[in-house]
VOGU-3710 file (C-alpha; in Angstrom, 3 decimals, decimal comma):
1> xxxxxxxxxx> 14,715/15,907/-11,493  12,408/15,816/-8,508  9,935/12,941/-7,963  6,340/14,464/-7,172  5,423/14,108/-3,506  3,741/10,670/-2,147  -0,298/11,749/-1,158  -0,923/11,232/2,420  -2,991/8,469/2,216  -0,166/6,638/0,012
11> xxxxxxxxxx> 2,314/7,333/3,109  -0,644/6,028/5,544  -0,981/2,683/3,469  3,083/2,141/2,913  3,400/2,622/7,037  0,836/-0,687/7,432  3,417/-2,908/6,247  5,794/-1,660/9,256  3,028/-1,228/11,466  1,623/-4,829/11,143
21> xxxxxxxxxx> 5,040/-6,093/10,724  4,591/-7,495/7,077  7,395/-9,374/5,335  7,683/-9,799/1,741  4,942/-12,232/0,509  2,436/-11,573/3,268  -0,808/-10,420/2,260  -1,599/-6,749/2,472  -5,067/-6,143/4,560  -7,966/-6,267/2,196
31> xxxxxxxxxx> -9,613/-3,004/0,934  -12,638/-3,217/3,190  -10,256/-3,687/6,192  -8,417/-0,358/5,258  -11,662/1,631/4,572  -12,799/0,934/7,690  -9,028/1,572/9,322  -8,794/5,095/7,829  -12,053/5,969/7,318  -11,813/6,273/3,622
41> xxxxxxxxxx> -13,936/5,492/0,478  -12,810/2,542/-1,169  -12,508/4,684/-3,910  -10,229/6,489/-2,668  -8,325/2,952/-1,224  -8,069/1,248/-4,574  -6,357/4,492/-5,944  -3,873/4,362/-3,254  -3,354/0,929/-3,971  -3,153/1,226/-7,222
51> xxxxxxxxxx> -0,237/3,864/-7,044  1,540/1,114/-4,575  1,407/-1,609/-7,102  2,796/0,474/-9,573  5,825/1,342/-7,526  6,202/-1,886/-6,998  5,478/-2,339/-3,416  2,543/-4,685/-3,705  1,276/-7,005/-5,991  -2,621/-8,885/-6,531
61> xxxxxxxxxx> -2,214/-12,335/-6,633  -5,289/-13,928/-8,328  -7,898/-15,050/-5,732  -5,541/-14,135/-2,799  -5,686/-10,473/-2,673  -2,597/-8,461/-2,469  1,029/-9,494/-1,263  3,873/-7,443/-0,214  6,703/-7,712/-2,507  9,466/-4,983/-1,033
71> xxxxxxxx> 9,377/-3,838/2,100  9,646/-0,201/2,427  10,024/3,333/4,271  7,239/5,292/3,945  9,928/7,563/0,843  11,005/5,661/-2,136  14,442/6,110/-2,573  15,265/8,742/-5,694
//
Protein backbone atom coordinates (compact mmCIF):
# COMPACT_ATOMS: atom_id res chain seq x y z
CA UNK A 1 0.00 0.00 0.00
CA UNK A 2 1.15 3.38 -1.23
CA UNK A 3 1.12 6.46 1.04
CA UNK A 4 -0.63 9.47 -0.89
CA UNK A 5 1.88 12.07 -2.06
CA UNK A 6 3.08 15.02 0.46
CA UNK A 7 1.38 18.61 -1.17
CA UNK A 8 4.03 20.96 -2.13
CA UNK A 9 3.59 23.32 0.35
CA UNK A 10 3.91 20.37 3.08
CA UNK A 11 7.47 19.56 1.38
CA UNK A 12 8.21 23.54 1.44
CA UNK A 13 7.39 23.71 5.30
CA UNK A 14 9.29 20.17 6.27
CA UNK A 15 12.57 21.72 4.23
CA UNK A 16 12.51 24.93 6.96
CA UNK A 17 13.62 22.77 9.62
CA UNK A 18 16.89 21.86 7.44
CA UNK A 19 17.03 25.12 6.01
CA UNK A 20 17.10 27.09 9.35
CA UNK A 21 18.98 24.34 10.89
CA UNK A 22 16.28 23.35 13.58
CA UNK A 23 16.97 20.66 16.16
CA UNK A 24 14.42 18.83 17.98
CA UNK A 25 12.71 21.18 20.52
CA UNK A 26 13.35 24.43 18.68
CA UNK A 27 10.47 26.39 17.81
CA UNK A 28 9.11 26.20 14.31
CA UNK A 29 8.72 29.96 12.72
CA UNK A 30 5.34 31.31 13.58
CA UNK A 31 2.48 31.26 10.98
CA UNK A 32 2.71 34.93 10.10
CA UNK A 33 6.50 34.46 9.50
CA UNK A 34 5.74 31.61 6.93
CA UNK A 35 2.87 33.51 5.17
CA UNK A 36 4.93 36.12 4.52
CA UNK A 37 8.05 33.55 3.53
CA UNK A 38 5.93 31.73 0.89
CA UNK A 39 3.52 34.01 0.09
CA UNK A 40 0.64 31.98 1.27
CA UNK A 41 -2.74 32.49 3.09
CA UNK A 42 -2.55 31.53 6.51
CA UNK A 43 -5.20 29.42 5.64
CA UNK A 44 -3.54 27.62 3.63
CA UNK A 45 -0.32 27.62 6.43
CA UNK A 46 -2.32 26.26 9.33
CA UNK A 47 -3.46 23.33 6.99
CA UNK A 48 0.03 22.54 6.21
CA UNK A 49 0.78 22.65 9.68
CA UNK A 50 -1.77 20.87 10.69
CA UNK A 51 -0.86 17.82 8.38
CA UNK A 52 2.86 18.20 10.05
CA UNK A 53 1.61 17.82 13.53
CA UNK A 54 -0.22 14.94 12.67
CA UNK A 55 2.76 13.13 11.26
CA UNK A 56 4.34 13.90 14.04
CA UNK A 57 6.92 16.32 13.01
CA UNK A 58 5.83 19.26 15.09
CA UNK A 59 4.04 19.85 18.04
CA UNK A 60 2.10 23.36 19.73
CA UNK A 61 3.27 23.87 22.97
CA UNK A 62 0.77 26.07 24.90
CA UNK A 63 1.76 29.78 24.75
CA UNK A 64 5.06 28.95 22.91
CA UNK A 65 3.98 28.18 19.49
CA UNK A 66 5.19 25.15 17.76
CA UNK A 67 8.39 22.94 18.46
CA UNK A 68 10.13 20.50 16.34
CA UNK A 69 9.91 17.11 17.66
CA UNK A 70 11.73 14.77 14.75
CA UNK A 71 13.81 16.03 12.47
CA UNK A 72 13.12 15.01 9.02
CA UNK A 73 13.72 14.65 5.08
CA UNK A 74 11.38 16.34 3.23
CA UNK A 75 9.69 12.02 2.53
CA UNK A 76 8.48 10.20 5.51
CA UNK A 77 9.84 6.98 5.48
CA UNK A 78 7.03 4.13 4.34
Amino acid sequence: MSRAPIPPLVERLIAVITEDSLEVGDRYPSEANLCERFGMSRTAVRHALAQMEGTGLLATVHGKRRAVLVLSTSREES
